[in-house]
C-alpha positions in Angstrom: 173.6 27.5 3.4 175.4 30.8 3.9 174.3 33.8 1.3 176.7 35.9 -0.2 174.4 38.3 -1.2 171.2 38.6 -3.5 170.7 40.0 -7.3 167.0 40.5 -7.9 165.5 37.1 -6.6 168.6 35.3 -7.6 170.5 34.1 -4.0 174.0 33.7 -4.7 175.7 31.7 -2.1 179.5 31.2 -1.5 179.8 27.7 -2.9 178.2 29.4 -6.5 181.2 32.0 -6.6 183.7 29.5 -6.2 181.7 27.1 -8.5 181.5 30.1 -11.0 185.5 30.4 -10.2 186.7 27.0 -11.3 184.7 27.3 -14.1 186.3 30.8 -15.4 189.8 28.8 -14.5 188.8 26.0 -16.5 187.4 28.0 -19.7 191.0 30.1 -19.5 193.5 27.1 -19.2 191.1 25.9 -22.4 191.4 28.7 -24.1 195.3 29.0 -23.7 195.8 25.2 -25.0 193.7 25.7 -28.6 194.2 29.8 -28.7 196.2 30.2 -32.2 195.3 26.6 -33.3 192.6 25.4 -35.7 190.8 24.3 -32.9 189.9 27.3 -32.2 187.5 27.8 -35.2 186.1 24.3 -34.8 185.5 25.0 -31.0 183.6 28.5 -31.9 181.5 26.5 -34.7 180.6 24.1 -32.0 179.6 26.6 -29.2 177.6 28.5 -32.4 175.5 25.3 -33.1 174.9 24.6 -29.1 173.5 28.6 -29.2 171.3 28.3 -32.3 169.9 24.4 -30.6 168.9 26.8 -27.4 166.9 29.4 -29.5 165.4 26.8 -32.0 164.5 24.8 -28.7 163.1 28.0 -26.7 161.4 29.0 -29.9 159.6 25.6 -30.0 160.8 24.7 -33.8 160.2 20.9 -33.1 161.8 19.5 -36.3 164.6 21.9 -36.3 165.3 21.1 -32.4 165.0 17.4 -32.6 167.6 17.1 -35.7 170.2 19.4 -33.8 169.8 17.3 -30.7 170.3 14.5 -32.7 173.8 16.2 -33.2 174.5 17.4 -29.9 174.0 14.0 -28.4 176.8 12.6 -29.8 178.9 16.3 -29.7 180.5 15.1 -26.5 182.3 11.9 -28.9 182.5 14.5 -31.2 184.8 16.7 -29.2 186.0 13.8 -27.8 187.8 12.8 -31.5 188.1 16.4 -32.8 189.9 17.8 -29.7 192.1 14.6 -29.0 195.7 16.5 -29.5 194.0 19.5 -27.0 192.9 17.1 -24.6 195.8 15.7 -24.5 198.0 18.4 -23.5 196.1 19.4 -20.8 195.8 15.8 -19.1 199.5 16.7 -19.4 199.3 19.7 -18.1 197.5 18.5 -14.9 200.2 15.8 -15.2 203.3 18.5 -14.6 201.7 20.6 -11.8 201.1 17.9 -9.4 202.7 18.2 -6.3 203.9 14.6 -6.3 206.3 15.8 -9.4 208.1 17.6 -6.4 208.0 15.1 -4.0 211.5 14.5 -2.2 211.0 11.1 -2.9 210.8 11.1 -6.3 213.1 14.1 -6.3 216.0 11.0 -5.3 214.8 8.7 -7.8 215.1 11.1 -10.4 218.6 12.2 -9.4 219.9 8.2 -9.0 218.4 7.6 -12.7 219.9 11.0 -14.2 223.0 10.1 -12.4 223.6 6.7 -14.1 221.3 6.9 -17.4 221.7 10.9 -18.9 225.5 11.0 -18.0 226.5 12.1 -21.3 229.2 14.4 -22.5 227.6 18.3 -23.0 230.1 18.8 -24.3 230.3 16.7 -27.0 226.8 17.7 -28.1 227.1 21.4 -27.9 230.7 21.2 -30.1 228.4 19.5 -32.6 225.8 22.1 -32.8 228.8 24.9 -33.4 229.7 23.1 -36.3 226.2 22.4 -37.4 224.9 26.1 -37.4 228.3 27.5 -38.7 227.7 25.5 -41.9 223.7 25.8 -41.8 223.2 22.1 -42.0 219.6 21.5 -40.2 219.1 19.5 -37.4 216.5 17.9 -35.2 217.5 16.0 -31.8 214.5 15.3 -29.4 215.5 15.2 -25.5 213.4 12.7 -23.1 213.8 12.6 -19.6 211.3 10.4 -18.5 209.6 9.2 -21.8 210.8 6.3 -23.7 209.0 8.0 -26.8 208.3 4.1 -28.3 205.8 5.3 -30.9 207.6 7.8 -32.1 211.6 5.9 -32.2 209.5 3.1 -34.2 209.0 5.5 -37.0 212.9 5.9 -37.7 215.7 3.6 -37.1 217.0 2.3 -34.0 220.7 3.2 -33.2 221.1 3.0 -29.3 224.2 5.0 -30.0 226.4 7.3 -27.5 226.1 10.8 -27.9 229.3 12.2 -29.3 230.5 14.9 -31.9 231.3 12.5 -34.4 228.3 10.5 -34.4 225.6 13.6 -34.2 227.9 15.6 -37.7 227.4 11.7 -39.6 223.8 11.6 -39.4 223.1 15.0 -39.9 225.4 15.1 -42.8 223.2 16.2 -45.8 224.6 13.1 -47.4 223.6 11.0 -44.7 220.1 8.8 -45.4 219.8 9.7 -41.5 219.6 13.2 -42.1 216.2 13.9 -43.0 214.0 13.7 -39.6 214.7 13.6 -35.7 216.8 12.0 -33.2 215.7 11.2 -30.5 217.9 11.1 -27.0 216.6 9.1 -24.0 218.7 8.1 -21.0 222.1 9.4 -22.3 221.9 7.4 -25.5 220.7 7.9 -29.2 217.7 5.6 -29.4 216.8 6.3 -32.8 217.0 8.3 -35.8 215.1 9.7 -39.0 212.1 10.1 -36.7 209.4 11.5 -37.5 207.6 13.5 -35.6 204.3 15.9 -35.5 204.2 19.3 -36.8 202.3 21.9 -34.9 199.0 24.1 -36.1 199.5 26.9 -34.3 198.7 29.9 -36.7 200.7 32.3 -34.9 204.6 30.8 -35.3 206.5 33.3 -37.2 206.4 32.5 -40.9 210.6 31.9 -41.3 209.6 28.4 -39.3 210.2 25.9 -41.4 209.4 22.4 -41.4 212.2 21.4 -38.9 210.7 23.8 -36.4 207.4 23.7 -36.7 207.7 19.3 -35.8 209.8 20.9 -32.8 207.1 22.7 -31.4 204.8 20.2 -32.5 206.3 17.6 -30.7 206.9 19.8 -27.1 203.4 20.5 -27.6 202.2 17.1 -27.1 205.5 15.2 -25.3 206.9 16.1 -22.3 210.2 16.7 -24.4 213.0 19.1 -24.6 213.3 19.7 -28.7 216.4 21.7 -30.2 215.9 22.7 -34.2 219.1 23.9 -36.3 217.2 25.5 -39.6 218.6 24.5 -42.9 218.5 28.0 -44.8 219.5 30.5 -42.1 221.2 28.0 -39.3 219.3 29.4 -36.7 218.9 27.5 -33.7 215.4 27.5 -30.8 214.6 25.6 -28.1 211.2 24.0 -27.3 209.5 23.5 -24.5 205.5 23.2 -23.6 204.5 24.9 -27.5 206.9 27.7 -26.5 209.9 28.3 -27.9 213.4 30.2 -27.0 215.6 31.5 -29.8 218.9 33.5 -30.3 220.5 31.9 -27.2 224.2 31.5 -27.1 225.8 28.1 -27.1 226.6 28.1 -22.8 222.8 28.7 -23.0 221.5 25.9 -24.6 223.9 23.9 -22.7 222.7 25.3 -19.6 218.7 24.6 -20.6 219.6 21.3 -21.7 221.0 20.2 -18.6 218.4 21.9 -16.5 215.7 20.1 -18.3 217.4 16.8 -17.7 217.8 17.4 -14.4 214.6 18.7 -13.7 215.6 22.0 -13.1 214.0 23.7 -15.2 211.9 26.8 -14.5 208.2 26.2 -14.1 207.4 28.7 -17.2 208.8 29.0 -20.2 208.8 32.6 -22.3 209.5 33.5 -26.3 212.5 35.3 -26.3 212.3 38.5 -28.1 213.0 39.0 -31.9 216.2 39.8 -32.2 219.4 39.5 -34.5 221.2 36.2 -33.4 225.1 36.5 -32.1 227.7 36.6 -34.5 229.7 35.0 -32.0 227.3 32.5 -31.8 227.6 31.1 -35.6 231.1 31.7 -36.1 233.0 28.4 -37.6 234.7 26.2 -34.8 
Protein backbone atom coordinates (compact mmCIF):
# COMPACT_ATOMS: atom_id res chain seq x y z
CA UNK A 1 0.00 0.00 0.00
CA UNK A 2 1.50 3.26 -1.11
CA UNK A 3 1.07 6.35 1.67
CA UNK A 4 0.26 9.65 0.68
CA UNK A 5 1.20 11.11 3.71
CA UNK A 6 0.35 10.90 7.55
CA UNK A 7 -1.96 13.35 9.95
CA UNK A 8 -1.16 12.47 13.54
CA UNK A 9 -1.28 8.59 13.56
CA UNK A 10 -3.89 8.61 10.88
CA UNK A 11 -2.07 7.11 7.38
CA UNK A 12 -3.86 8.36 4.49
CA UNK A 13 -3.06 6.41 1.43
CA UNK A 14 -4.00 7.22 -2.23
CA UNK A 15 -6.90 4.92 -2.61
CA UNK A 16 -8.56 7.08 0.67
CA UNK A 17 -8.19 10.44 -1.35
CA UNK A 18 -9.81 9.17 -4.30
CA UNK A 19 -12.30 7.23 -2.08
CA UNK A 20 -12.91 10.56 -0.17
CA UNK A 21 -13.19 12.14 -3.93
CA UNK A 22 -16.07 10.12 -5.26
CA UNK A 23 -17.73 10.60 -2.22
CA UNK A 24 -17.51 14.62 -2.27
CA UNK A 25 -18.74 13.95 -6.17
CA UNK A 26 -21.52 11.99 -5.07
CA UNK A 27 -22.77 14.29 -1.99
CA UNK A 28 -22.58 17.37 -4.75
CA UNK A 29 -24.46 15.68 -7.76
CA UNK A 30 -27.06 14.93 -4.52
CA UNK A 31 -27.15 18.08 -3.52
CA UNK A 32 -27.80 19.70 -6.94
CA UNK A 33 -30.86 17.18 -7.72
CA UNK A 34 -33.00 18.08 -4.23
CA UNK A 35 -31.24 21.76 -3.69
CA UNK A 36 -34.49 24.21 -3.84
CA UNK A 37 -36.87 21.20 -3.38
CA UNK A 38 -38.67 20.00 -0.22
CA UNK A 39 -36.38 17.32 -0.18
CA UNK A 40 -34.08 19.21 1.04
CA UNK A 41 -35.71 19.85 4.52
CA UNK A 42 -36.62 16.18 4.80
CA UNK A 43 -32.97 15.15 3.86
CA UNK A 44 -31.51 17.69 6.69
CA UNK A 45 -34.17 16.16 9.29
CA UNK A 46 -32.86 12.79 8.34
CA UNK A 47 -29.07 13.52 8.59
CA UNK A 48 -30.25 15.50 12.10
CA UNK A 49 -31.79 12.22 13.55
CA UNK A 50 -28.65 9.99 12.18
CA UNK A 51 -26.37 12.77 14.39
CA UNK A 52 -28.42 12.77 17.58
CA UNK A 53 -28.53 8.35 17.17
CA UNK A 54 -24.47 8.84 17.24
CA UNK A 55 -24.34 10.95 20.42
CA UNK A 56 -27.28 9.12 22.22
CA UNK A 57 -25.30 5.88 21.17
CA UNK A 58 -21.67 7.30 22.29
CA UNK A 59 -23.32 8.66 25.30
CA UNK A 60 -24.61 5.07 26.18
CA UNK A 61 -28.52 6.17 26.59
CA UNK A 62 -29.66 2.46 25.97
CA UNK A 63 -33.42 3.08 25.67
CA UNK A 64 -33.07 6.22 23.70
CA UNK A 65 -30.43 4.38 21.21
CA UNK A 66 -32.31 1.22 20.74
CA UNK A 67 -35.69 3.16 19.82
CA UNK A 68 -33.69 5.43 17.15
CA UNK A 69 -32.08 2.38 15.78
CA UNK A 70 -35.27 0.86 15.55
CA UNK A 71 -35.82 3.90 13.05
CA UNK A 72 -32.72 3.95 11.26
CA UNK A 73 -32.98 0.35 10.36
CA UNK A 74 -35.59 0.81 8.21
CA UNK A 75 -34.33 4.70 7.14
CA UNK A 76 -32.72 3.15 4.07
CA UNK A 77 -36.79 2.02 2.83
CA UNK A 78 -37.47 5.12 4.23
CA UNK A 79 -35.38 7.16 1.84
CA UNK A 80 -35.95 4.76 -0.48
CA UNK A 81 -40.04 5.90 -0.69
CA UNK A 82 -39.39 9.57 0.46
CA UNK A 83 -36.65 10.33 -2.20
CA UNK A 84 -38.32 8.24 -5.14
CA UNK A 85 -38.78 11.46 -7.60
CA UNK A 86 -34.74 12.38 -6.56
CA UNK A 87 -33.66 8.99 -7.16
CA UNK A 88 -35.09 9.01 -10.04
CA UNK A 89 -33.59 11.76 -11.74
CA UNK A 90 -30.29 10.79 -11.06
CA UNK A 91 -30.56 7.10 -12.31
CA UNK A 92 -31.42 9.45 -15.21
CA UNK A 93 -28.80 11.34 -14.95
CA UNK A 94 -26.31 8.50 -15.06
CA UNK A 95 -28.64 7.44 -17.89
CA UNK A 96 -27.64 10.67 -20.27
CA UNK A 97 -23.90 10.80 -19.60
CA UNK A 98 -23.05 7.42 -20.72
CA UNK A 99 -20.78 7.14 -23.41
CA UNK A 100 -22.85 4.59 -25.19
CA UNK A 101 -25.54 7.67 -25.67
CA UNK A 102 -22.61 8.83 -28.16
CA UNK A 103 -21.87 5.83 -29.68
CA UNK A 104 -21.67 6.03 -33.66
CA UNK A 105 -23.77 3.23 -33.69
CA UNK A 106 -26.52 4.34 -31.97
CA UNK A 107 -25.73 7.78 -33.31
CA UNK A 108 -27.27 5.92 -36.99
CA UNK A 109 -30.06 4.40 -35.43
CA UNK A 110 -31.15 7.58 -33.96
CA UNK A 111 -30.77 9.48 -37.28
CA UNK A 112 -32.69 6.48 -39.46
CA UNK A 113 -35.68 6.79 -36.70
CA UNK A 114 -35.61 10.75 -36.56
CA UNK A 115 -35.46 10.56 -40.26
CA UNK A 116 -38.75 8.52 -40.82
CA UNK A 117 -40.73 9.06 -37.35
CA UNK A 118 -40.05 13.11 -36.20
CA UNK A 119 -40.40 14.30 -39.86
CA UNK A 120 -42.88 16.83 -39.06
CA UNK A 121 -43.47 20.27 -40.38
CA UNK A 122 -41.59 23.13 -37.91
CA UNK A 123 -43.10 25.01 -39.43
CA UNK A 124 -46.35 24.32 -38.97
CA UNK A 125 -45.85 24.17 -35.11
CA UNK A 126 -43.94 27.38 -34.65
CA UNK A 127 -46.85 29.44 -36.88
CA UNK A 128 -49.09 27.99 -34.23
CA UNK A 129 -47.23 29.26 -31.31
CA UNK A 130 -47.24 32.98 -32.99
CA UNK A 131 -50.77 32.85 -33.00
CA UNK A 132 -51.06 31.29 -29.58
CA UNK A 133 -48.88 33.91 -27.64
CA UNK A 134 -50.22 36.93 -29.72
CA UNK A 135 -53.62 36.11 -28.28
CA UNK A 136 -52.33 34.78 -24.79
CA UNK A 137 -54.14 31.57 -25.00
CA UNK A 138 -51.97 28.95 -22.83
CA UNK A 139 -50.42 26.07 -24.03
CA UNK A 140 -48.74 22.89 -23.06
CA UNK A 141 -47.06 20.37 -25.81
CA UNK A 142 -44.64 17.81 -24.41
CA UNK A 143 -41.68 16.67 -26.97
CA UNK A 144 -40.30 12.87 -26.69
CA UNK A 145 -37.69 11.65 -28.59
CA UNK A 146 -37.08 8.37 -27.38
CA UNK A 147 -39.96 7.93 -24.72
CA UNK A 148 -43.27 6.70 -25.56
CA UNK A 149 -44.51 8.53 -22.31
CA UNK A 150 -47.38 5.51 -21.94
CA UNK A 151 -48.31 6.49 -18.35
CA UNK A 152 -48.57 9.71 -18.83
CA UNK A 153 -50.71 9.73 -22.67
CA UNK A 154 -53.14 7.25 -20.70
CA UNK A 155 -54.07 10.10 -18.46
CA UNK A 156 -55.56 12.22 -21.50
CA UNK A 157 -56.98 11.18 -24.73
CA UNK A 158 -55.42 9.48 -27.51
CA UNK A 159 -55.39 11.42 -30.81
CA UNK A 160 -52.39 9.94 -32.95
CA UNK A 161 -52.87 13.17 -34.89
CA UNK A 162 -50.31 15.01 -37.38
CA UNK A 163 -48.82 18.05 -36.17
CA UNK A 164 -50.21 20.92 -38.07
CA UNK A 165 -51.37 24.63 -37.46
CA UNK A 166 -54.85 23.94 -37.56
CA UNK A 167 -54.93 20.96 -35.39
CA UNK A 168 -52.49 22.46 -32.39
CA UNK A 169 -55.06 26.40 -32.48
CA UNK A 170 -58.40 23.60 -32.09
CA UNK A 171 -57.32 21.96 -29.05
CA UNK A 172 -55.83 24.70 -27.43
CA UNK A 173 -58.85 26.84 -28.22
CA UNK A 174 -60.12 27.97 -24.76
CA UNK A 175 -63.39 26.53 -25.92
CA UNK A 176 -61.88 23.37 -26.69
CA UNK A 177 -62.55 20.38 -23.81
CA UNK A 178 -58.85 19.56 -25.02
CA UNK A 179 -57.52 22.66 -23.87
CA UNK A 180 -56.95 22.26 -20.32
CA UNK A 181 -53.68 19.93 -19.89
CA UNK A 182 -50.70 18.76 -22.19
CA UNK A 183 -50.03 17.32 -25.48
CA UNK A 184 -47.87 15.18 -25.83
CA UNK A 185 -45.61 14.73 -29.33
CA UNK A 186 -43.80 11.38 -29.90
CA UNK A 187 -42.41 10.29 -33.26
CA UNK A 188 -43.73 13.24 -35.44
CA UNK A 189 -47.29 12.59 -34.29
CA UNK A 190 -49.74 13.92 -31.50
CA UNK A 191 -50.28 10.87 -29.37
CA UNK A 192 -52.45 12.33 -26.94
CA UNK A 193 -54.04 15.20 -25.37
CA UNK A 194 -55.39 16.79 -22.00
CA UNK A 195 -52.45 15.14 -20.29
CA UNK A 196 -51.75 15.54 -17.30
CA UNK A 197 -48.67 15.79 -16.03
CA UNK A 198 -46.43 16.53 -12.74
CA UNK A 199 -45.80 19.84 -11.29
CA UNK A 200 -42.50 20.62 -9.88
CA UNK A 201 -41.48 21.58 -6.00
CA UNK A 202 -38.72 23.46 -6.57
CA UNK A 203 -39.04 26.52 -4.15
CA UNK A 204 -36.92 28.71 -6.17
CA UNK A 205 -39.10 29.09 -9.74
CA UNK A 206 -40.03 32.69 -10.04
CA UNK A 207 -43.40 33.31 -8.51
CA UNK A 208 -45.21 34.57 -12.18
CA UNK A 209 -44.94 30.50 -12.91
CA UNK A 210 -48.13 29.40 -13.12
CA UNK A 211 -49.59 26.10 -13.18
CA UNK A 212 -48.81 25.54 -16.93
CA UNK A 213 -45.21 26.02 -16.19
CA UNK A 214 -44.50 24.71 -13.15
CA UNK A 215 -46.04 20.88 -14.80
CA UNK A 216 -43.31 21.94 -17.61
CA UNK A 217 -40.59 21.84 -15.37
CA UNK A 218 -41.99 19.20 -13.47
CA UNK A 219 -42.22 17.00 -16.16
CA UNK A 220 -38.37 17.78 -17.68
CA UNK A 221 -37.40 17.16 -14.25
CA UNK A 222 -38.30 13.65 -14.24
CA UNK A 223 -38.74 12.66 -18.27
CA UNK A 224 -36.16 12.90 -20.58
CA UNK A 225 -38.56 15.50 -22.45
CA UNK A 226 -38.37 18.70 -24.29
CA UNK A 227 -41.54 20.74 -22.67
CA UNK A 228 -42.66 24.27 -24.28
CA UNK A 229 -45.33 26.32 -21.92
CA UNK A 230 -47.37 29.40 -23.55
CA UNK A 231 -48.79 31.18 -20.08
CA UNK A 232 -52.41 32.08 -20.16
CA UNK A 233 -52.26 35.67 -18.45
CA UNK A 234 -49.06 37.21 -19.93
CA UNK A 235 -48.44 34.77 -23.14
CA UNK A 236 -45.09 34.24 -22.29
CA UNK A 237 -43.42 31.39 -23.65
CA UNK A 238 -40.08 28.97 -21.84
CA UNK A 239 -38.49 25.98 -22.73
CA UNK A 240 -37.67 23.08 -20.42
CA UNK A 241 -35.16 20.91 -20.29
CA UNK A 242 -33.46 18.82 -17.25
CA UNK A 243 -35.57 21.24 -14.33
CA UNK A 244 -33.99 24.22 -16.21
CA UNK A 245 -35.68 26.39 -18.15
CA UNK A 246 -35.04 29.09 -21.12
CA UNK A 247 -37.32 32.02 -21.53
CA UNK A 248 -37.63 35.20 -23.80
CA UNK A 249 -36.40 33.36 -26.90
CA UNK A 250 -37.52 34.38 -30.22
CA UNK A 251 -39.60 32.22 -32.36
CA UNK A 252 -36.28 30.97 -34.91
CA UNK A 253 -35.10 30.04 -31.38
CA UNK A 254 -37.48 27.73 -30.21
CA UNK A 255 -37.58 26.29 -33.61
CA UNK A 256 -33.97 25.89 -33.53
CA UNK A 257 -33.95 24.03 -29.80
CA UNK A 258 -36.79 22.03 -30.78
CA UNK A 259 -35.15 20.50 -33.60
CA UNK A 260 -31.78 20.15 -31.86
CA UNK A 261 -33.44 18.28 -29.11
CA UNK A 262 -35.03 15.99 -31.63
CA UNK A 263 -32.07 15.35 -33.23
CA UNK A 264 -30.00 14.94 -30.48
CA UNK A 265 -28.18 17.91 -30.82
CA UNK A 266 -28.62 19.45 -28.17
CA UNK A 267 -25.91 21.06 -25.97
CA UNK A 268 -24.86 18.86 -23.00
CA UNK A 269 -26.01 21.82 -20.48
CA UNK A 270 -28.68 23.76 -20.26
CA UNK A 271 -28.67 27.51 -18.63
CA UNK A 272 -31.74 30.07 -17.28
CA UNK A 273 -31.67 32.73 -19.54
CA UNK A 274 -31.58 36.06 -17.83
CA UNK A 275 -34.62 38.12 -16.75
CA UNK A 276 -35.43 40.10 -19.22
CA UNK A 277 -38.41 41.99 -21.12
CA UNK A 278 -39.58 39.51 -23.91
CA UNK A 279 -39.41 40.83 -27.74
CA UNK A 280 -42.13 42.83 -28.95
CA UNK A 281 -41.39 41.35 -32.17
CA UNK A 282 -41.76 38.19 -30.72
CA UNK A 283 -45.69 38.52 -29.64
CA UNK A 284 -46.82 40.63 -32.40
CA UNK A 285 -50.16 39.15 -34.12
CA UNK A 286 -49.46 36.91 -37.27
Amino acid sequence: MIFAFKIGFLEVTWVDLVDISLVAILLYQIYKLIRGSIAVKIFLGILSLYLIYLIVRAAQMELLTTILGQFMGVGVLAMIILFQPEIRKFLLLIGRSTDLNRDNIFKNITNWRNEHHDDFDIHELIEALKTLKATRTGALIVFSRDIELKFYAETGDDLDAKVNKKILLSIFNKQSPLHDGAIIIYKGRIKAARCVLPVSENDNLPSYFGMRHRSAMGMSEVTDTLVLAISEETGRLILARNGKYLRSLKLKQVEQRILEYLHNEEPKTWEEMPEETESVEEIKTP
